[in-house]
C-alpha angles and dihedrals in degrees: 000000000000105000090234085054087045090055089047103051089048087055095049091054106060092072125057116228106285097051085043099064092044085055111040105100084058092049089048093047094057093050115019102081093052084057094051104052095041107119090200112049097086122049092213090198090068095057131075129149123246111252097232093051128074087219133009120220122223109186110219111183133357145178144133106325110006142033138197116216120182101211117199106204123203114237108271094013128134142187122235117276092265146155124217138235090216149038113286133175115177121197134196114247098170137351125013139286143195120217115198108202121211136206117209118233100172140356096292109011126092128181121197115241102164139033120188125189112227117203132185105304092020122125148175142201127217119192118212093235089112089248105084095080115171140157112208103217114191083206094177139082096257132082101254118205119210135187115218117190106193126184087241134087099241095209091061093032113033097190126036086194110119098182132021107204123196102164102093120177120198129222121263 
C-alpha cells in the first residue's frame, strides 16, 4: 500500500464510525493533499473508462468503514444531481471539475445555488445529514481522475449515493 495511504488508513482508524464522520474534514485536511500531489500513487496505464458510462470507478483501497476509490471521468461527462449516506470527501487527481451544489425545496426538487470550480489538489467534504446535494461535471476536453474516499466498505456497499434528484427548479 502507498505510504500516504498508509498514513491515512492509520489515522482513520483511530476513530469508530460516529466520530468518524464529525472529524473527517480534519482527518482529510491533514492528508489529503499529500495523496493528491503523489505522482506515484495511480499507475494511469492501468485505467480507462468504460465507454457506456460518464465515469468508471477503480476501487483502490477498502475495509471496514471507509473506502478509496480512484474515478476516471469521460470529458463532458457528469454524475446525477445526488446526496450521500455516508461521509465523502472527493479530491482532484488530475484534470478539473465543477460541483454544483443544490439546495432541496421539497421531497424531490433541487435548485442549484452554487457552482465551484475544483482544480488539481483541490478537495471537498459532504456530510450524510440529506442537505449537502451536489452533481460533479468534467466540463473540459480532457479525461479528469478523481479520488473519492467514502464511510463505506465498496466492496459491501457499491454506491455510497442515498438520493438520486431530477426536478430541478431555476432561479428566478
Amino acid at each position: 500500500m502507498n505510504t500516504n495511504i498508509k498514513a491515512l488508513a492509520q489515522d482513520l482508524s483511530n476513530y469508530d464510525n460516529l466520530l468518524l464522520t464529525f472529524n473527517i474534514g480534519e482527518v482529510m485536511r491533514n492528508h489529503l493533499p499529500n495523496i493528491l500531489n503523489d505522482k506515484n500513487l495511480l499507475d494511469k496505464s492501468k485505467f480507462d473508462y468504460e465507454k457506456n458510462n460518464p465515469y468508471t470507478k477503480h476501487i483502490l483501497y477498502s475495509c471496514d468503514n471507509w473506502s478509496l476509490q480512484a474515478l476516471i471521468w469521460k470529458p463532458k461527462a457528469s454524475t446525477p444531481i445526488h446526496n450521500h449516506k455516508c461521509w465523502c470527501t472527493v479530491g482532484v487527481y488530475q484534470g478539473e471539475l465543477f460541483e454544483e451544489r443544490f439546495k432541496r425545496l421539497n421531497n424531490n426538487t433541487v435548485q442549484c445555488y452554487k457552482t465551484v470550480k475544483h482544480k488539481k489538489g483541490v478537495f471537498a467534504t459532504l456530510m450524510p445529514d440529506g442537505n449537502d446535494i451536489h452533481r460533479l461535471i468534467n466540463n473540459s476536453n480532457e479525461i479528469a481522475i478523481t479520488l473519492h474516499f467514502y464511510g463505506i466498505n465498496a466492496f459491501k456497499q457499491p454506491s455510497s449515493i442515498l438520493n438520486e434528484f431530477s426536478d430541478i427548479e431555476k432561479i428566478g
